[in-house]
PyMOL Python script that loads the backbone (N, CA, C, O; Angstrom):
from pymol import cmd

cmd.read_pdbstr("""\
ATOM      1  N   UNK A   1       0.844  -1.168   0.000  1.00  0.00           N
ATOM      2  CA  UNK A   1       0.000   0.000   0.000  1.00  0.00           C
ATOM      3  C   UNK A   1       0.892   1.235   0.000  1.00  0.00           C
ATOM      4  O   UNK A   1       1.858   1.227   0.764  1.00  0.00           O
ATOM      5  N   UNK A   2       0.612   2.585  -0.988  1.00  0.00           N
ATOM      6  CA  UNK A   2       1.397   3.474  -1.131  1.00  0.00           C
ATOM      7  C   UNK A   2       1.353   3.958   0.104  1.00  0.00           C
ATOM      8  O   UNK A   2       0.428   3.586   0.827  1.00  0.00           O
ATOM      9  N   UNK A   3       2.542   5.077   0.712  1.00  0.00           N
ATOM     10  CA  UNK A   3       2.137   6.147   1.854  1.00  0.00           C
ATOM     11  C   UNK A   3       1.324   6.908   1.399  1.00  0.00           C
ATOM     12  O   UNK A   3       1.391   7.077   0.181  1.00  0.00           O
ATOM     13  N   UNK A   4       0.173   7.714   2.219  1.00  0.00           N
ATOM     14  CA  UNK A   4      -0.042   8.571   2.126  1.00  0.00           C
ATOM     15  C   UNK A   4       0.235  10.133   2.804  1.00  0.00           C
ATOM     16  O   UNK A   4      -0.153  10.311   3.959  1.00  0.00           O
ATOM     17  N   UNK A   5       0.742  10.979   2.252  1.00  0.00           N
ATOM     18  CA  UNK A   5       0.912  12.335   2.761  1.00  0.00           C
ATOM     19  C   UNK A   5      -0.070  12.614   3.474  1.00  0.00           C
ATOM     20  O   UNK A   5      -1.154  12.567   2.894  1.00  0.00           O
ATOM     21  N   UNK A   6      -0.075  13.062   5.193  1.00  0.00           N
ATOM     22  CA  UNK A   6      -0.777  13.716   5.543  1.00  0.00           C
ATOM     23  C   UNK A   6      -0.811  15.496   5.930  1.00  0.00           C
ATOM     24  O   UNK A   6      -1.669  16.285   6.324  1.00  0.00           O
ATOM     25  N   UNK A   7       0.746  15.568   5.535  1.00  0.00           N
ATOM     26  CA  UNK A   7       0.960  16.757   5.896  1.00  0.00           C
ATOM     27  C   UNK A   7       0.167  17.960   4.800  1.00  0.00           C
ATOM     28  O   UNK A   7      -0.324  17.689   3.704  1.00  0.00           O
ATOM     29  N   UNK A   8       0.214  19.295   5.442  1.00  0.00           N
ATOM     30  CA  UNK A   8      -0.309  19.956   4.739  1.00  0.00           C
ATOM     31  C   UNK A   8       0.759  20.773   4.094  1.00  0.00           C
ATOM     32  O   UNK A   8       1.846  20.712   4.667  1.00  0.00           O
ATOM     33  N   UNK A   9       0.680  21.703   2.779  1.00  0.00           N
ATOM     34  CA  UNK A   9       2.050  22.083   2.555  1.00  0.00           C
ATOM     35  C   UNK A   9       1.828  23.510   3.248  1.00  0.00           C
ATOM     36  O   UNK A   9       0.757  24.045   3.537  1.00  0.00           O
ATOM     37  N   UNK A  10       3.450  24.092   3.480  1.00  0.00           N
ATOM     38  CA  UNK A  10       4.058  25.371   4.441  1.00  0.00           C
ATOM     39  C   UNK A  10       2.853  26.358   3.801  1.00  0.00           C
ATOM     40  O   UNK A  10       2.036  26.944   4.512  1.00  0.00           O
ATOM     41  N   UNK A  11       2.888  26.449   2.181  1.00  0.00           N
ATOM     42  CA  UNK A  11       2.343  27.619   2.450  1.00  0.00           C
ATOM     43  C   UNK A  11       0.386  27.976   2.009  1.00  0.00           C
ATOM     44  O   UNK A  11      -0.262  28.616   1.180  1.00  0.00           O
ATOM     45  N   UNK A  12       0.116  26.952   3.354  1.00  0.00           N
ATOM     46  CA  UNK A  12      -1.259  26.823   3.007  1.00  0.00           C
ATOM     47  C   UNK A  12      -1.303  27.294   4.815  1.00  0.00           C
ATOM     48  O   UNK A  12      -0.468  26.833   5.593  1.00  0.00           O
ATOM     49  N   UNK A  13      -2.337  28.201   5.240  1.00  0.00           N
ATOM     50  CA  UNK A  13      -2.676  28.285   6.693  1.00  0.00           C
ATOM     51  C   UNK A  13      -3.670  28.077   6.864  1.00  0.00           C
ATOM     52  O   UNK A  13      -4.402  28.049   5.875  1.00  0.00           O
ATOM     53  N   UNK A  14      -4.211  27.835   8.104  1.00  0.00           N
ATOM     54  CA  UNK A  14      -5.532  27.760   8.720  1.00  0.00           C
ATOM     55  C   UNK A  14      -5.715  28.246   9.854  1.00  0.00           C
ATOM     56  O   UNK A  14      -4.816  28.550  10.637  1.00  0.00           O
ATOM     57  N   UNK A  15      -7.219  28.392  10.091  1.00  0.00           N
ATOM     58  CA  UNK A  15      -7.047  28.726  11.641  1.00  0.00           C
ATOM     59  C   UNK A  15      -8.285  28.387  12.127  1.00  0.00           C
ATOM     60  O   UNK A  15      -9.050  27.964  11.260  1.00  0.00           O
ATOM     61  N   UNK A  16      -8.782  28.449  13.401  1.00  0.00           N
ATOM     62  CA  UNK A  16      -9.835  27.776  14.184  1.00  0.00           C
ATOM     63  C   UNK A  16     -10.089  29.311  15.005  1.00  0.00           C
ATOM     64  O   UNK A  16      -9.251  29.868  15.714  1.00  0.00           O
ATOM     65  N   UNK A  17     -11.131  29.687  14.774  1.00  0.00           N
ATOM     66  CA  UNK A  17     -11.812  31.117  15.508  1.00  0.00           C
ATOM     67  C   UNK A  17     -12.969  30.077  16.239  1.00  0.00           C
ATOM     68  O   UNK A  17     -13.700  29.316  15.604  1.00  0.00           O
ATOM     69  N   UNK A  18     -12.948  30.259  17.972  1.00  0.00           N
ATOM     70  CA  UNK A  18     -13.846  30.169  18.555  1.00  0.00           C
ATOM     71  C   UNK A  18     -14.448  31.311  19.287  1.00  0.00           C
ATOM     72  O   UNK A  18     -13.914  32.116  20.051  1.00  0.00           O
ATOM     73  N   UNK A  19     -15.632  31.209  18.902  1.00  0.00           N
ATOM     74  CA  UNK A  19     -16.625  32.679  19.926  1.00  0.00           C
ATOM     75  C   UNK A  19     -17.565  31.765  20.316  1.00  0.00           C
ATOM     76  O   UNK A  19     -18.022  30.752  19.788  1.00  0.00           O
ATOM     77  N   UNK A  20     -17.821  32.513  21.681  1.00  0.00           N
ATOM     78  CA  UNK A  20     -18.750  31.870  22.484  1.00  0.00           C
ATOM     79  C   UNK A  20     -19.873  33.397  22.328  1.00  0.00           C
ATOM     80  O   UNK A  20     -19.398  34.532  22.343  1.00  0.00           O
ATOM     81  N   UNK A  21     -21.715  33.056  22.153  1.00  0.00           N
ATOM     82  CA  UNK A  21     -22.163  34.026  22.088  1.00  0.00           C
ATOM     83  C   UNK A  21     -21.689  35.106  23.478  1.00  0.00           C
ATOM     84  O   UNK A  21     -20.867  34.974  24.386  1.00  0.00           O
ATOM     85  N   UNK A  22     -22.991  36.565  22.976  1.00  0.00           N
ATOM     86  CA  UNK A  22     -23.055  37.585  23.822  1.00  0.00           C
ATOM     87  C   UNK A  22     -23.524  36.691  24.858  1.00  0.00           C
ATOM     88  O   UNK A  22     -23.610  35.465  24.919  1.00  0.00           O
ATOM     89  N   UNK A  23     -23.892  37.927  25.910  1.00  0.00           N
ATOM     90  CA  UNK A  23     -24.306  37.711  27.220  1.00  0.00           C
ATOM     91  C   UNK A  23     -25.780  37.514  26.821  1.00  0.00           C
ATOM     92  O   UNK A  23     -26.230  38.396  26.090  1.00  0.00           O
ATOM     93  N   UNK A  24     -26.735  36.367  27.223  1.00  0.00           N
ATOM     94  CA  UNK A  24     -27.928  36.281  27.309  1.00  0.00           C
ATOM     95  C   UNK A  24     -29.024  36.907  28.453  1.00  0.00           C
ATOM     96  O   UNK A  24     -28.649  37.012  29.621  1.00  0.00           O
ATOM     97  N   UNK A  25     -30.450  37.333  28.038  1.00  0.00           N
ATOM     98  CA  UNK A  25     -30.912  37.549  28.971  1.00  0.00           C
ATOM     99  C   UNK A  25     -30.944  36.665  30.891  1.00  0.00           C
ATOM    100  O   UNK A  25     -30.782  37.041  32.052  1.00  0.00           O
ATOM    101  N   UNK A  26     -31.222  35.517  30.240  1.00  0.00           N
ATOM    102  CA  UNK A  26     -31.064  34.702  31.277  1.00  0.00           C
ATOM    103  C   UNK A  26     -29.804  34.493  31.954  1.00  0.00           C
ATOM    104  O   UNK A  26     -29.888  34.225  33.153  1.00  0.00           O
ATOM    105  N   UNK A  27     -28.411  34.576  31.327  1.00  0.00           N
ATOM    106  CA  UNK A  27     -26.852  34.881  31.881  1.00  0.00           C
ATOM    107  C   UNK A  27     -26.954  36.102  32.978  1.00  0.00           C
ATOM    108  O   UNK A  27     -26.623  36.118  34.163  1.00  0.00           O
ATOM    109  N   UNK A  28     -27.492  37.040  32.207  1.00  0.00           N
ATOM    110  CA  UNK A  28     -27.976  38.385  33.250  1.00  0.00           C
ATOM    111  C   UNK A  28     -28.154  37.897  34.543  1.00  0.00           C
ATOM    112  O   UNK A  28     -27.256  37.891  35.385  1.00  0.00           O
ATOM    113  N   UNK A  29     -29.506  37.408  34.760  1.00  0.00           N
ATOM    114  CA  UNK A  29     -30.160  36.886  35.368  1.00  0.00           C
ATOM    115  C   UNK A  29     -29.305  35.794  36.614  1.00  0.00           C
ATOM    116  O   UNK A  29     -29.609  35.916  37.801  1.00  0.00           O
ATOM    117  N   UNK A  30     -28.186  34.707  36.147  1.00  0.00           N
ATOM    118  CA  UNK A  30     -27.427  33.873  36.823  1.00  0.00           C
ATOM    119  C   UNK A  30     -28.318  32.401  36.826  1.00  0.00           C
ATOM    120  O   UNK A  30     -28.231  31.340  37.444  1.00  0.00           O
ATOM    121  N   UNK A  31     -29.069  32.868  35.950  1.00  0.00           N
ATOM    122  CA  UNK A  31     -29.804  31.241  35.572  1.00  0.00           C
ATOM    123  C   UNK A  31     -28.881  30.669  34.472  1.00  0.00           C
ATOM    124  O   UNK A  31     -28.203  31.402  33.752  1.00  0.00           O
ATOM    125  N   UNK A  32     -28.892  29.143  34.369  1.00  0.00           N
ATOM    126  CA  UNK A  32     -28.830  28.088  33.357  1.00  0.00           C
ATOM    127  C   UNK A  32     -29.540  28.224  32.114  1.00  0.00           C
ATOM    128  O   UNK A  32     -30.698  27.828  31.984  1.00  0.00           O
ATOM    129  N   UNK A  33     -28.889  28.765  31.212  1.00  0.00           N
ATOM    130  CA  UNK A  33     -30.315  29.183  29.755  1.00  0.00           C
ATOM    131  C   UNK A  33     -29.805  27.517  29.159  1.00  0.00           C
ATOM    132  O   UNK A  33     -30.836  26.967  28.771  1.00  0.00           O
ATOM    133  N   UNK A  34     -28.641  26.617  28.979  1.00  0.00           N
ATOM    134  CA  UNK A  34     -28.973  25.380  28.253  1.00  0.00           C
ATOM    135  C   UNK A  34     -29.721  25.619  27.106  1.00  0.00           C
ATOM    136  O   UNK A  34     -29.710  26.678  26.478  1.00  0.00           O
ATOM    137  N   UNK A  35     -30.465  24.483  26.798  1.00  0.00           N
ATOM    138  CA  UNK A  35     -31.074  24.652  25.865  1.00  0.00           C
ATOM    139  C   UNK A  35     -32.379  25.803  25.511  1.00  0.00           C
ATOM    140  O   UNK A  35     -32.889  26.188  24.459  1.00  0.00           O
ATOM    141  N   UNK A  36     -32.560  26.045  26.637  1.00  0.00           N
ATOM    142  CA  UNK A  36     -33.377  27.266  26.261  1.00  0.00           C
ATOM    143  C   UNK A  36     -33.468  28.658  25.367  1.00  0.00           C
ATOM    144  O   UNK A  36     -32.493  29.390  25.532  1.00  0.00           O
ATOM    145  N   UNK A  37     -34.197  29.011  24.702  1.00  0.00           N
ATOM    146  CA  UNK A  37     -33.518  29.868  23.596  1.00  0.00           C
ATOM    147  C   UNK A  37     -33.822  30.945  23.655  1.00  0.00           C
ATOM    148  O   UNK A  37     -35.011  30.957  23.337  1.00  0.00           O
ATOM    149  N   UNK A  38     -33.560  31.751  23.830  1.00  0.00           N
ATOM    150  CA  UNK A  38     -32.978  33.177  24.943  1.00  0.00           C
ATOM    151  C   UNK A  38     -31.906  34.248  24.844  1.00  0.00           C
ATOM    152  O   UNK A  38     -30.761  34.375  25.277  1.00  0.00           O
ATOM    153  N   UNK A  39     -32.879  35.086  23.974  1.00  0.00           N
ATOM    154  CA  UNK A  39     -32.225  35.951  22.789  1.00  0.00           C
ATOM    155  C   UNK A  39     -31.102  36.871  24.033  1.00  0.00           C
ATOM    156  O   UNK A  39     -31.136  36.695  25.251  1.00  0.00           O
ATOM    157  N   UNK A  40     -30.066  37.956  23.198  1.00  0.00           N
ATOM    158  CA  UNK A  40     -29.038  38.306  23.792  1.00  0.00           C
ATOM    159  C   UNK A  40     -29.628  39.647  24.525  1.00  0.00           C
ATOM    160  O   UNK A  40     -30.661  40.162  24.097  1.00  0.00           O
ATOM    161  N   UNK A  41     -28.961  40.160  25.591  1.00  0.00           N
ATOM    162  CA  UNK A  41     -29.292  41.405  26.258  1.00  0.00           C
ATOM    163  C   UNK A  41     -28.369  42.316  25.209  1.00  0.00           C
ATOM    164  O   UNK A  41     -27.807  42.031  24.152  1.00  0.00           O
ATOM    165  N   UNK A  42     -28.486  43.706  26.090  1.00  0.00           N
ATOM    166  CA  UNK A  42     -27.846  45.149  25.157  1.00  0.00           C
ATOM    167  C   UNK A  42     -26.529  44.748  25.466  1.00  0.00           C
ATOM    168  O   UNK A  42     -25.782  44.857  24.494  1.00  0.00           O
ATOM    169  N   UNK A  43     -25.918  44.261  26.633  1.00  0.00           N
ATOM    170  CA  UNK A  43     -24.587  43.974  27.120  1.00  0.00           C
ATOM    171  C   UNK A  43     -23.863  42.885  26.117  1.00  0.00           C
ATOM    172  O   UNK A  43     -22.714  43.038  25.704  1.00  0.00           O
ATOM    173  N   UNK A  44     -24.867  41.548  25.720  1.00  0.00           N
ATOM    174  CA  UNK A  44     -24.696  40.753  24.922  1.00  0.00           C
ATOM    175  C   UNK A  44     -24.356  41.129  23.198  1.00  0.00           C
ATOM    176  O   UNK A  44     -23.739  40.575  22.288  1.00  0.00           O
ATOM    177  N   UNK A  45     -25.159  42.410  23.371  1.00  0.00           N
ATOM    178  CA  UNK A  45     -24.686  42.578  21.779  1.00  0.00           C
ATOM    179  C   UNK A  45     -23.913  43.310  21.788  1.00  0.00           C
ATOM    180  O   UNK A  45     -23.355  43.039  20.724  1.00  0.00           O
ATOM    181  N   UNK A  46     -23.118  44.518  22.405  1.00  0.00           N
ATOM    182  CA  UNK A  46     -21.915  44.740  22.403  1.00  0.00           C
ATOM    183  C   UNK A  46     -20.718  43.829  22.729  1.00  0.00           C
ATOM    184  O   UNK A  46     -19.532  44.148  22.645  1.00  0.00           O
ATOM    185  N   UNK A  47     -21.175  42.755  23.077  1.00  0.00           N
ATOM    186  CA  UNK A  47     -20.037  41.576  22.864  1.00  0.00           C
ATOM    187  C   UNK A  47     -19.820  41.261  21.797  1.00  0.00           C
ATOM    188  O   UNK A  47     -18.692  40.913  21.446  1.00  0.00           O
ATOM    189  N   UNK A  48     -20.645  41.292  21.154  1.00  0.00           N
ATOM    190  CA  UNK A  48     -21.039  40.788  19.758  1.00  0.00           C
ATOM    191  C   UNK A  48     -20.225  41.588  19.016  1.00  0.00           C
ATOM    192  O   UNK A  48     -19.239  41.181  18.402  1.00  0.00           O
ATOM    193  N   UNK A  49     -20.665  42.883  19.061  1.00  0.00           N
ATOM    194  CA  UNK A  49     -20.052  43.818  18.336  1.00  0.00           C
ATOM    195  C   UNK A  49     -18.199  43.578  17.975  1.00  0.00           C
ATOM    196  O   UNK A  49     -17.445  43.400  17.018  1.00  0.00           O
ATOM    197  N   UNK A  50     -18.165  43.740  19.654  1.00  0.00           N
ATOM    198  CA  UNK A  50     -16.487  43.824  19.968  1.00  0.00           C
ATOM    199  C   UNK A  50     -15.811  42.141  19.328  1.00  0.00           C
ATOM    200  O   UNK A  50     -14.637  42.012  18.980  1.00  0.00           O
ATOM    201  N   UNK A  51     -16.732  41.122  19.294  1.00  0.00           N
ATOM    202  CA  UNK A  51     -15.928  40.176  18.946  1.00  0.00           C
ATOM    203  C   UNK A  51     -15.842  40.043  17.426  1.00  0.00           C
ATOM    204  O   UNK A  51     -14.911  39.507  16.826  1.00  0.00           O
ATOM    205  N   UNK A  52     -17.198  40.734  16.739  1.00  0.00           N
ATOM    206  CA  UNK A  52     -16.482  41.192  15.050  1.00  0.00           C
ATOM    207  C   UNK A  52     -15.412  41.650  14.663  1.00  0.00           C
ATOM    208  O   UNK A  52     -14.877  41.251  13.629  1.00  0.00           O
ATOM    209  N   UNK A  53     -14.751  42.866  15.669  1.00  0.00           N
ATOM    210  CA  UNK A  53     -14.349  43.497  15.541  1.00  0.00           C
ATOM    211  C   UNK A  53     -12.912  42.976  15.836  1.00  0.00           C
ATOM    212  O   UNK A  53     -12.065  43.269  14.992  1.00  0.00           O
ATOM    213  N   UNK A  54     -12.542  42.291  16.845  1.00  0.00           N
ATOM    214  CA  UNK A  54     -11.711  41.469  16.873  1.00  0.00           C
ATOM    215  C   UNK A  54     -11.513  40.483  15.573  1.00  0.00           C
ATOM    216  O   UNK A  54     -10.364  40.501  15.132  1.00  0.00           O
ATOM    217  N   UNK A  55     -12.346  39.712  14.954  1.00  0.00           N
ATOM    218  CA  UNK A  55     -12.005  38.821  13.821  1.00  0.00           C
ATOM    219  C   UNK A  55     -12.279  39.419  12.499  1.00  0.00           C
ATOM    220  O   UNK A  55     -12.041  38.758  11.488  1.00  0.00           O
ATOM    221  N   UNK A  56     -12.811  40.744  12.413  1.00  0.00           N
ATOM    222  CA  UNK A  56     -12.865  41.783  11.097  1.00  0.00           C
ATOM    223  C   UNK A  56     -11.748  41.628   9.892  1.00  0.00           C
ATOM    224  O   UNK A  56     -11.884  41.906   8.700  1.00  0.00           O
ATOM    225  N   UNK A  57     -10.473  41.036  10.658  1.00  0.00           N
ATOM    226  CA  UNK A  57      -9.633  41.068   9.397  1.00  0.00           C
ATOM    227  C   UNK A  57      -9.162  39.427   8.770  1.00  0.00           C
ATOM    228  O   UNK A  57      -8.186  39.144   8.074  1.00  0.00           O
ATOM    229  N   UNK A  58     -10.397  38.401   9.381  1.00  0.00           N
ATOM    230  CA  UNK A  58     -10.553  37.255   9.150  1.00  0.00           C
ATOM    231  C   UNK A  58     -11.212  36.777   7.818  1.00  0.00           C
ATOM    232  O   UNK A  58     -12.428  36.837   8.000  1.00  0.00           O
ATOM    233  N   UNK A  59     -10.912  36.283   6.428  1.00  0.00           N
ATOM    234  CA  UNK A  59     -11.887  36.018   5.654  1.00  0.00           C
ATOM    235  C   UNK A  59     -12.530  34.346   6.008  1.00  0.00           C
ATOM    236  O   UNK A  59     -12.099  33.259   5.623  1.00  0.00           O
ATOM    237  N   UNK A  60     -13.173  34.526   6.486  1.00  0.00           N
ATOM    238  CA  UNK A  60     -14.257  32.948   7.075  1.00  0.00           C
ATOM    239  C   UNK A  60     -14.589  32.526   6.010  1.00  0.00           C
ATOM    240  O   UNK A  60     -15.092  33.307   5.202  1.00  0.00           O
ATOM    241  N   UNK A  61     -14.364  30.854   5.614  1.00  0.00           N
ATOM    242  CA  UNK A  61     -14.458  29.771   4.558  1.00  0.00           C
ATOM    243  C   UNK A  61     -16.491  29.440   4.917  1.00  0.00           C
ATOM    244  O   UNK A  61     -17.442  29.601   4.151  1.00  0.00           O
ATOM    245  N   UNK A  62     -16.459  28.929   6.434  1.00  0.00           N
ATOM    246  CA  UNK A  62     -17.620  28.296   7.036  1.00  0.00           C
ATOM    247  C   UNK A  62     -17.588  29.018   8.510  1.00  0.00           C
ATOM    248  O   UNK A  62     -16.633  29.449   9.155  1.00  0.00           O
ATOM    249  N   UNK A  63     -18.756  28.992   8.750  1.00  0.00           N
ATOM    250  CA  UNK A  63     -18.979  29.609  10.341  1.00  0.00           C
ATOM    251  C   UNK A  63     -20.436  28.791  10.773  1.00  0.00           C
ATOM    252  O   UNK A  63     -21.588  28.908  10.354  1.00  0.00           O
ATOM    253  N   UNK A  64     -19.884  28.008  11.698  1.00  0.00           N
ATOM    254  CA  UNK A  64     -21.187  26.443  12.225  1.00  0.00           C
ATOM    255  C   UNK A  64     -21.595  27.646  13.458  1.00  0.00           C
ATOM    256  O   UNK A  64     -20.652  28.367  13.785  1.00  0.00           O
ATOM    257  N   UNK A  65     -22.844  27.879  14.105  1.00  0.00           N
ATOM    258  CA  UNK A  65     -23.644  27.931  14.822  1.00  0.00           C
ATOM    259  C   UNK A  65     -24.467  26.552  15.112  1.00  0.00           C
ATOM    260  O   UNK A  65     -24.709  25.569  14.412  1.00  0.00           O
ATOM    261  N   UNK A  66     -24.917  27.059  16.978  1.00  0.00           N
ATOM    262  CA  UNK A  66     -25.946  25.878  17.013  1.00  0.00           C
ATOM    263  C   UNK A  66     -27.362  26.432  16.716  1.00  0.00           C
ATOM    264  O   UNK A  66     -27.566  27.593  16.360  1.00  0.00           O
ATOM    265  N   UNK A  67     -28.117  25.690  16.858  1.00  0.00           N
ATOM    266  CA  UNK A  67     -29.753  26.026  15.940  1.00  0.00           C
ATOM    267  C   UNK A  67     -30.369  27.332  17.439  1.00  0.00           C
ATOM    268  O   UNK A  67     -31.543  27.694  17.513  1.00  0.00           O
ATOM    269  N   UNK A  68     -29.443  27.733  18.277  1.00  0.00           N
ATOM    270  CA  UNK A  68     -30.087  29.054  19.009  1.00  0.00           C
ATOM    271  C   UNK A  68     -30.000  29.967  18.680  1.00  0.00           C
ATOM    272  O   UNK A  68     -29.122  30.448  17.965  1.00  0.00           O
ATOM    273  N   UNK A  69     -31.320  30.652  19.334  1.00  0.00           N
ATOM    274  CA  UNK A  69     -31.142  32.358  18.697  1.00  0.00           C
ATOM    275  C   UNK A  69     -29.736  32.951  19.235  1.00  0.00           C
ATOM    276  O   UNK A  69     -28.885  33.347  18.439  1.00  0.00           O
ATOM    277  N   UNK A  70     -29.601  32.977  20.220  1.00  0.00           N
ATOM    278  CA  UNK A  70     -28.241  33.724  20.405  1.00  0.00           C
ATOM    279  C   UNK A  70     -27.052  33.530  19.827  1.00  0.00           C
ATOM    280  O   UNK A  70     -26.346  34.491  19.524  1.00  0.00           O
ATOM    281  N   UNK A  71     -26.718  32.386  19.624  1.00  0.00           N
ATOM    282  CA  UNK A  71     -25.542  32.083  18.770  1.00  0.00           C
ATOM    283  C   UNK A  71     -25.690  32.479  17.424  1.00  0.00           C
ATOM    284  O   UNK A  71     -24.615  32.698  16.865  1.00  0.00           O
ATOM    285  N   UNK A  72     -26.855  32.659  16.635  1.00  0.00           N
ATOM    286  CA  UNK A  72     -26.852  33.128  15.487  1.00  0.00           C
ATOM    287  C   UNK A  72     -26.933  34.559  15.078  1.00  0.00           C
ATOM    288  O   UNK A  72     -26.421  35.084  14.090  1.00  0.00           O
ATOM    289  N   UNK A  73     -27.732  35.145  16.092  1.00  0.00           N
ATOM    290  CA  UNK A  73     -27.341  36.591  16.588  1.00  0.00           C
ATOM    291  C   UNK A  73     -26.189  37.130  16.947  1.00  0.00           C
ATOM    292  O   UNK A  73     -25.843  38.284  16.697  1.00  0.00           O
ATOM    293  N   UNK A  74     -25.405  36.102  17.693  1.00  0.00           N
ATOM    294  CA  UNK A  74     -24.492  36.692  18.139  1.00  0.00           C
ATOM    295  C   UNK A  74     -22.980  36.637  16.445  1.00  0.00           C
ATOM    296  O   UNK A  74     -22.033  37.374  16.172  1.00  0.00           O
ATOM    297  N   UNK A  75     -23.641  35.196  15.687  1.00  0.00           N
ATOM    298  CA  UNK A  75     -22.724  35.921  14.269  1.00  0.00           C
ATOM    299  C   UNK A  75     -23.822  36.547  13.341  1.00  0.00           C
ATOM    300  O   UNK A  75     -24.070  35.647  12.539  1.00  0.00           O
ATOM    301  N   UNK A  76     -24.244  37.128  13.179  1.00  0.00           N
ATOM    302  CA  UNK A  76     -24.965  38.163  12.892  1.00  0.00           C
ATOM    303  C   UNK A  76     -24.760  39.477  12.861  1.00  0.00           C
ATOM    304  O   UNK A  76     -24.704  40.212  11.875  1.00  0.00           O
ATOM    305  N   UNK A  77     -24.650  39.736  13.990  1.00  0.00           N
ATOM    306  CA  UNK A  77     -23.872  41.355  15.001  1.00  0.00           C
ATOM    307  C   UNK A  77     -22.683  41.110  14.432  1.00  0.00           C
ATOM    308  O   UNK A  77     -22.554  42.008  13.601  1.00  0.00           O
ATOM    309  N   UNK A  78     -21.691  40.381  14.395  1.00  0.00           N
ATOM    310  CA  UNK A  78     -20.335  40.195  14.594  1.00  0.00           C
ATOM    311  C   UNK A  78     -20.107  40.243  13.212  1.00  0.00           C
ATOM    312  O   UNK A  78     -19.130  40.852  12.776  1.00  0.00           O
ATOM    313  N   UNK A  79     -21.137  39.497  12.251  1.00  0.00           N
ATOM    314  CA  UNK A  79     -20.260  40.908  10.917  1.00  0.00           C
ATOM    315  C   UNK A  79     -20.324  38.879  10.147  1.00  0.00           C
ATOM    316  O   UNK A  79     -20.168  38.986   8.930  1.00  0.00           O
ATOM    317  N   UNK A  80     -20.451  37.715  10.446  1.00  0.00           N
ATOM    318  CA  UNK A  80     -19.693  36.232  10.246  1.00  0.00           C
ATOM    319  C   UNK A  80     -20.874  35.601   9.632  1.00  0.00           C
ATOM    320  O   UNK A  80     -20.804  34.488   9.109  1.00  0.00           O
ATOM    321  N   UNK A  81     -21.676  36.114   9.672  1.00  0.00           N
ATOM    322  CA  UNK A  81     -23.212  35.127   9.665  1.00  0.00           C
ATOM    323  C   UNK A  81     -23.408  34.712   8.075  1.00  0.00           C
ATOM    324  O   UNK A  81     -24.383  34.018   7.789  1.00  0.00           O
ATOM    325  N   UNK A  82     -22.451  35.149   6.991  1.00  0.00           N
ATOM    326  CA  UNK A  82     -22.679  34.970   5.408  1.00  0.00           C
ATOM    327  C   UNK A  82     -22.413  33.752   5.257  1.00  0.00           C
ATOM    328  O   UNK A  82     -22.888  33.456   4.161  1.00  0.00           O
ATOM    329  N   UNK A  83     -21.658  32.353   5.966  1.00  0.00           N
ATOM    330  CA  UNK A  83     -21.356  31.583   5.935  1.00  0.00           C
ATOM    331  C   UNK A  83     -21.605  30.450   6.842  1.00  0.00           C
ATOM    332  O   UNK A  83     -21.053  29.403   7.177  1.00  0.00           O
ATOM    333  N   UNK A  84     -22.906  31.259   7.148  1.00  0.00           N
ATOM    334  CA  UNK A  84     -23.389  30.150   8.892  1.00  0.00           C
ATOM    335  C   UNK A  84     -23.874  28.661   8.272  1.00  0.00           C
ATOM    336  O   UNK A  84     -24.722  28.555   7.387  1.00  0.00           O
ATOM    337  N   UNK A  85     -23.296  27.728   8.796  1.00  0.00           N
ATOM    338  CA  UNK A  85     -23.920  26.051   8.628  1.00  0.00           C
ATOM    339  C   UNK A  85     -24.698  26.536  10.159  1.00  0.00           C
ATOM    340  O   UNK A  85     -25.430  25.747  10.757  1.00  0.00           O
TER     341      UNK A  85
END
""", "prot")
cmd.dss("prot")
cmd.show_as("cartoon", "prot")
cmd.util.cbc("prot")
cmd.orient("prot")
C-alpha cells in the first residue's frame, strides 16, 4: 500500500476562531439558559459587536452555529453570519 501524505504544505494556513455568544438575557439573570432559547441582552450585543471586531480582518471559509437564537445573533452582530452552517 502506497504512503499517504498527511501533511499539509508550508504555504497553506488555517485557523480555528472560537466565539462563544453575547451575554444572554437569562446569563444576566445567573440562571442556566442550556437549551433554552434566549435571545441576547444590550450587554450581549456589544459583545457581539467587539468580537467582530476582533475577527474583522478574518476572511471565514464556514462559520457552524448551534440552531439558538443567540448564537446566530451573536454571528450576525459580529459581521460572520454569510457563511453560517
Amino acid at each position: 500500500m502506497p504512503a499517504v501524505s498527511t501533511s499539509i504544505p508550508s504555504s497553506v494556513q488555517s485557523q480555528l476562531v472560537l466565539m462563544r455568544h453575547g451575554e444572554s438575557m437569562w446569563n444576566d439573570l445567573k440562571l442556566f439558559t442550556g437549551d433554552v432559547d434566549i435571545p441576547l441582552t444590550e450587554k450581549g450585543v456589544n459583545e457581539a459587536l467587539a468580537g467582530g471586531r476582533a475577527v474583522s480582518e478574518i476572511d471565514f471559509d464556514i462559520v457552524f452555529t448551534s440552531r439558538l437564537v443567540r448564537a446566530k445573533q451573536t454571528a450576525l452582530i459580529a459581521g460572520i453570519e454569510s457563511n453560517c452552517v
